[in-house]
C-alpha positions as CSV (number, residue, x, y, z in Angstrom):
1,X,39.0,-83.4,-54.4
2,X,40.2,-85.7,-56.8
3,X,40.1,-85.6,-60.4
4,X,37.3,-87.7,-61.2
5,X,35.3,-86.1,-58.9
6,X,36.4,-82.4,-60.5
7,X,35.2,-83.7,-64.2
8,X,31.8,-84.4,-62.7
9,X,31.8,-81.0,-60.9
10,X,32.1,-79.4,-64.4
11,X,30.1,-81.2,-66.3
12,X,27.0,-81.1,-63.9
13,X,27.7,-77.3,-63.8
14,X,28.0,-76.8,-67.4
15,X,25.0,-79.2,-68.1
16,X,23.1,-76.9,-65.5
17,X,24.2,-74.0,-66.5
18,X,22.7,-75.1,-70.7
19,X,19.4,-76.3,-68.8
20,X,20.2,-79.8,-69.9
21,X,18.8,-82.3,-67.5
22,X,20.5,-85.8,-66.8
23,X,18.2,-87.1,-68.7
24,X,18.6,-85.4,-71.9
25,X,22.3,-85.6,-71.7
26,X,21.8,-89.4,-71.3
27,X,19.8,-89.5,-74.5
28,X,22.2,-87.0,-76.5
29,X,25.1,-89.4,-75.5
30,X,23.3,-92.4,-75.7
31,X,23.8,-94.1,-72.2
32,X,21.3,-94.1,-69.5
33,X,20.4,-91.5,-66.5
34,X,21.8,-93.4,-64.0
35,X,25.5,-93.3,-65.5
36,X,25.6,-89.8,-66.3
37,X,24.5,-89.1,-62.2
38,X,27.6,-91.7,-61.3
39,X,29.9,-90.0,-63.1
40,X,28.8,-86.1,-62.2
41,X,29.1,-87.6,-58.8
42,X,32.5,-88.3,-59.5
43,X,32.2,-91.9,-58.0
44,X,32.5,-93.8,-61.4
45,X,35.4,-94.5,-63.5
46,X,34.4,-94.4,-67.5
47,X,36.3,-94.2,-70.2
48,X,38.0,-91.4,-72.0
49,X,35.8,-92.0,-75.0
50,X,32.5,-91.3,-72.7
51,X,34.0,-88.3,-71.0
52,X,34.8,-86.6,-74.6
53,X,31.6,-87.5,-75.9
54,X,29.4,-85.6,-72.7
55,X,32.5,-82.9,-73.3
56,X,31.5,-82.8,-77.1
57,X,27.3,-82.7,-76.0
58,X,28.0,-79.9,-73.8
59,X,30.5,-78.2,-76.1
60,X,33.0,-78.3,-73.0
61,X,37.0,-78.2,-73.7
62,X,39.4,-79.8,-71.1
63,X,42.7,-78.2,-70.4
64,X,45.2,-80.6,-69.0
65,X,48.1,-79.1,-66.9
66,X,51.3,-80.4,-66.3
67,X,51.9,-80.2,-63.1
C-alpha cells in the first residue's frame, strides 16, 4: 500500500469512527464531496495544506518515521 493510499485509510476511518460523513467533512474543510472520496481513496494527490486541514477537522496527528 502506498502512502497516499495509507493517509486516506486513516482519515476515512477516523472520519467514521467521529460519525462524520464525506459530506460534512467536505463542508468543515471547505472543498467538495467528491475530493474528500478521491483522496480517502488514496487515488488523488493534494496538497500538504489540504491533508492538515482534514487532519485539523478530525483532530488527527501524523507521525512521520524515518525510515
Amino acid at each position: 500500500m502506498n502512502d497516499r493510499k495509507m493517509i486516506g485509510q486513516a482519515i476515512r476511518e477516523a472520519r467514521i469512527k467521529k460519525n462524520i460523513t464525506q459530506k460534512k467533512l467536505a463542508f468543515m474543510t471547505g472543498s467538495h464531496e467528491s475530493l474528500i472520496c478521491r483522496v480517502a481513496k488514496g487515488s488523488y494527490s493534494t496538497t500538504i495544506d489540504f491533508i492538515s486541514n482534514i487532519l485539523d477537522k478530525l483532530e488527527l496527528k501524523i507521525d512521520i518515521n524515518e525510515i
